[in-house]
Legacy VTK file of the C-alpha trace (Angstrom):
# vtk DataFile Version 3.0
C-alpha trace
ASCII
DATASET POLYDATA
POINTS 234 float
106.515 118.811 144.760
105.127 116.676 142.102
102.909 113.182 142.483
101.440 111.058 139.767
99.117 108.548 140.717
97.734 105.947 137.659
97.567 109.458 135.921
96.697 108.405 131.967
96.133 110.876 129.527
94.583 110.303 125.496
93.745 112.869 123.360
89.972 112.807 122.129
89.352 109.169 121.401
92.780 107.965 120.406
95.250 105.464 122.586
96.257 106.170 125.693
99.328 108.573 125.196
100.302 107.730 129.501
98.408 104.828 131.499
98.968 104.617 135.031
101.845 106.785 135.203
102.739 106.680 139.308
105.880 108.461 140.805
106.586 111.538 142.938
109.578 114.351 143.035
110.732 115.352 145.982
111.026 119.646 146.671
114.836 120.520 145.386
115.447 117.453 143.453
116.801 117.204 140.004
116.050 114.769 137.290
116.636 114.056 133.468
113.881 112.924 131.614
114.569 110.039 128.598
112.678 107.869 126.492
112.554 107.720 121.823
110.551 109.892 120.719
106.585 109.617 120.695
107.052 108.206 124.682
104.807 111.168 125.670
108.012 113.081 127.143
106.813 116.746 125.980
102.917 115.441 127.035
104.347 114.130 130.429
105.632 117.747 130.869
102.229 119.625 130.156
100.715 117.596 132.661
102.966 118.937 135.254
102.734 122.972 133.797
98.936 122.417 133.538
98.751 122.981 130.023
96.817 119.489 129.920
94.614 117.796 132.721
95.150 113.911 133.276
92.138 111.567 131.379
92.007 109.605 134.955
94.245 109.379 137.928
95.519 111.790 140.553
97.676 114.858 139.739
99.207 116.573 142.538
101.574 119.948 142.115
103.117 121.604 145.485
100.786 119.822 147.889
97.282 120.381 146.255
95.235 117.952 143.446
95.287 120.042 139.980
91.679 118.529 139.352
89.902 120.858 142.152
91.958 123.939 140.954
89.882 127.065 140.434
90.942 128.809 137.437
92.236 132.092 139.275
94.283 129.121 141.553
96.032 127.624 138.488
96.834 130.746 136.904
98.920 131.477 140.086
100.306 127.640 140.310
101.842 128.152 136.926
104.009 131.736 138.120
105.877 129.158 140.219
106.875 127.131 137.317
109.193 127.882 135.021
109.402 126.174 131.225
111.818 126.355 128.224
109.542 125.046 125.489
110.773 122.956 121.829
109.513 125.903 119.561
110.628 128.482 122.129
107.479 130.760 121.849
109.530 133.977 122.353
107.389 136.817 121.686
108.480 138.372 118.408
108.236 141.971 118.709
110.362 142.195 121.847
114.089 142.354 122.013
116.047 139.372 123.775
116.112 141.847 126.752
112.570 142.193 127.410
111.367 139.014 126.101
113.688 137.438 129.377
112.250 140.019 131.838
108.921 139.551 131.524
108.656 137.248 134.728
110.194 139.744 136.471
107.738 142.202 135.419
104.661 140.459 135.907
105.837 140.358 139.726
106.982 143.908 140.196
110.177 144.548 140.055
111.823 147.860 138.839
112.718 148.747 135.541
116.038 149.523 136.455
117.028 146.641 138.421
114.972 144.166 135.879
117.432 145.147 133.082
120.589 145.530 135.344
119.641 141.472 136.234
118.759 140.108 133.239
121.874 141.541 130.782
124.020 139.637 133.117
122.170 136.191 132.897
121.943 137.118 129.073
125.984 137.356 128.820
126.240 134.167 130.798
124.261 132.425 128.191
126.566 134.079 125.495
124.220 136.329 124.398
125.722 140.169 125.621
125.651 141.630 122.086
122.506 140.630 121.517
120.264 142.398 124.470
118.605 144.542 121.981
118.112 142.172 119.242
114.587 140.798 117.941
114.142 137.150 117.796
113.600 136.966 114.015
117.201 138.230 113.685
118.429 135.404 116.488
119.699 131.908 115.087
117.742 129.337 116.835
120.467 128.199 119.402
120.584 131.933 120.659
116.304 131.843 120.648
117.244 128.537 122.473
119.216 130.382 125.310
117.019 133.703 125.218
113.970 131.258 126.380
116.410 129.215 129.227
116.879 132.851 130.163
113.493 133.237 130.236
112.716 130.406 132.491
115.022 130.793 135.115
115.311 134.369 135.524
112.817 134.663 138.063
113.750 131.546 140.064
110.819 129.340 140.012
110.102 126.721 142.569
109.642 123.608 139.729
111.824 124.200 136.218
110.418 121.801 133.505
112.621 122.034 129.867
112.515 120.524 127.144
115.037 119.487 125.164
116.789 122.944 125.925
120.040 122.055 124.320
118.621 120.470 121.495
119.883 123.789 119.183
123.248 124.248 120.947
126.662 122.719 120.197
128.394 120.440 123.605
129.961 123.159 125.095
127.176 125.741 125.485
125.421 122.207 126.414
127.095 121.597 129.244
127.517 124.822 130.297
123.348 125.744 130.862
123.596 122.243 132.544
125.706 123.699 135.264
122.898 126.725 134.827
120.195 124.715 135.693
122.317 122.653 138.608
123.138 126.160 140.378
119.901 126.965 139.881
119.210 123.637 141.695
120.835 124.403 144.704
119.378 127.368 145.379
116.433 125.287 145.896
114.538 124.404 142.565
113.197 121.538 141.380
114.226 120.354 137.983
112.852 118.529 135.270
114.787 118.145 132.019
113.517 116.004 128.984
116.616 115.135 126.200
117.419 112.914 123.482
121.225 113.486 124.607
122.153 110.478 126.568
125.727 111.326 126.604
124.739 114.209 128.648
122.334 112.823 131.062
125.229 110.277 131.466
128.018 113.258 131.977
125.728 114.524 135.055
125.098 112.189 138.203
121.208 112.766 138.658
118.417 110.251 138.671
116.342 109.778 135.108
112.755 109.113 134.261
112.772 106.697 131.783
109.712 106.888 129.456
108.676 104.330 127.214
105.540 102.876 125.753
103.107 105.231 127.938
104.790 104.265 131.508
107.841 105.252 133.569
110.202 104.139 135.848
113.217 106.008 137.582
116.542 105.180 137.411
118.533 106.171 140.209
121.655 108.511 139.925
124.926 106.668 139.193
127.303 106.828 142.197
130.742 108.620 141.146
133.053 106.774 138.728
130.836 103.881 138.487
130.140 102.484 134.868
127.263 102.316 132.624
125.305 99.089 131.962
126.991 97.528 129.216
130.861 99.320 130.337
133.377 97.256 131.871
134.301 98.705 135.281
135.479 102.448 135.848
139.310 102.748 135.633
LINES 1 235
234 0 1 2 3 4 5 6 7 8 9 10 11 12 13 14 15 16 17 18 19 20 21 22 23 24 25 26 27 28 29 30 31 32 33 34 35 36 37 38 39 40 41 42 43 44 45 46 47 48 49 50 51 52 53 54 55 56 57 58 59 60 61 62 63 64 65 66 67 68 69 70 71 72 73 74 75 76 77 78 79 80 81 82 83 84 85 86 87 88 89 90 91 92 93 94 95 96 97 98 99 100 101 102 103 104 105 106 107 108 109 110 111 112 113 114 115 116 117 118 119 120 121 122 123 124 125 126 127 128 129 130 131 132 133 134 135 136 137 138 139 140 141 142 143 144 145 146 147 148 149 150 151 152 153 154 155 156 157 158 159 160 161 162 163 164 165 166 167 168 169 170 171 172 173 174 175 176 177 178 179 180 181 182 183 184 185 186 187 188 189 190 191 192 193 194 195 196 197 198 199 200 201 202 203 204 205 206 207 208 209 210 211 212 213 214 215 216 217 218 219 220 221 222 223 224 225 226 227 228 229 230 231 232 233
């Protein structure tokens, strides 16, 4: 699904931002992605929606190398991704409604069956009284969920978010986790960048652990068993 191969990546003529980043994801697989901030999580994930091209090293996405991607080709790479971005980018003069079924849209569907779909993943998300409602009016935990919405609605083959529950209290956390995992199973891969180490440690799924421009993943905890620095599961 995805491949890095001693991918780096520096903006203009600063430091390297990633050097000789290497790791794949498997199709269907779901990790957590961790590291302080300034490890290059949010430019690790641009890489991947092809917002950004690598400064040397091989890129591959679904099979084929990014770097011999005609335009027209990329443009259709990215409809297979879906991303929940850090500011949101919601598009301000439609309601929560139609800012969520624009995926669906793009690919065809019906009117009637686009809106019938997406008010239901908008009450899962909490948000039923709030279908017709602009997101200037929406705190930014509900613009938070309106743009999850967004992302997943159409069930894309690779899911990258960041920090999605970054404006959301623990409950609502945990609950788009278990979003994003049934999501999962129906096949998509996931890729989720947090601060929130309590919750990548609630949820038994590998991590990519940024730091200082590399990364290295740490495999999934088996049930019950303890963290480094716990004494041994009860």
């Amino acid at each position: 699904m995805v491949r890095f191969e001693d991918v780096a990546l520096r903006y203009g003529t600063g430091p390297d931002v990633l050097r000789r980043v290497s790791f794949h994801l498997e199709p269907g697989s779901f990790h957590f992605m961790a590291g302080p901030s300034g490890a290059g999580k949010s430019s690790l994930l641009s890489l991947i929606y092809l917002a950004t091209r690598p400064s040397e090293g091989n890129l591959r996405l679904f099979g084929r190398d990014v770097a011999t991607l005609a335009r027209r080709d990329a443009a259709l790479m990215r409809r297979q991704i879906g991303v929940v971005f850090q500011d949101f980018r919601l598009l301000n003069h439609l309601t929560a409604l139609e800012n969520v079924a624009l995926p669906l849209k793009v690919g065809g569907q019906r009117n009637e069956k686009v809106r019938r779909h997406v008010a239901e993943l908008l009450a899962w998300v909490g948000l039923a009284e709030h279908l017709d409602s602009y997101p200037p009016t929406l705190s930014g935990g509900q613009k938070q969920r309106v743009a999850i919405a967004r992302a997943v609605v159409g069930r894309p083959r690779l899911l990258l978010a960041d920090e999605p529950t970054g404006n959301v209290d623990d409950r609502m956390a945990v609950r788009l986790l278990y979003l994003f995992e049934e999501l999962n199973k129906l096949g998509t891969t996931i890729v989720i960048a947090t601060h929130n180490e309590s919750l990548v440690a609630r949820f038994e799924h590998p991590v990519l652990r940024m730091g200082e421009g590399d990364v290295r993943i740490e495999r999934a905890r088996p049930p019950g068993a303890a963290r480094p620095g716990e004494g041994s599961a009860a």
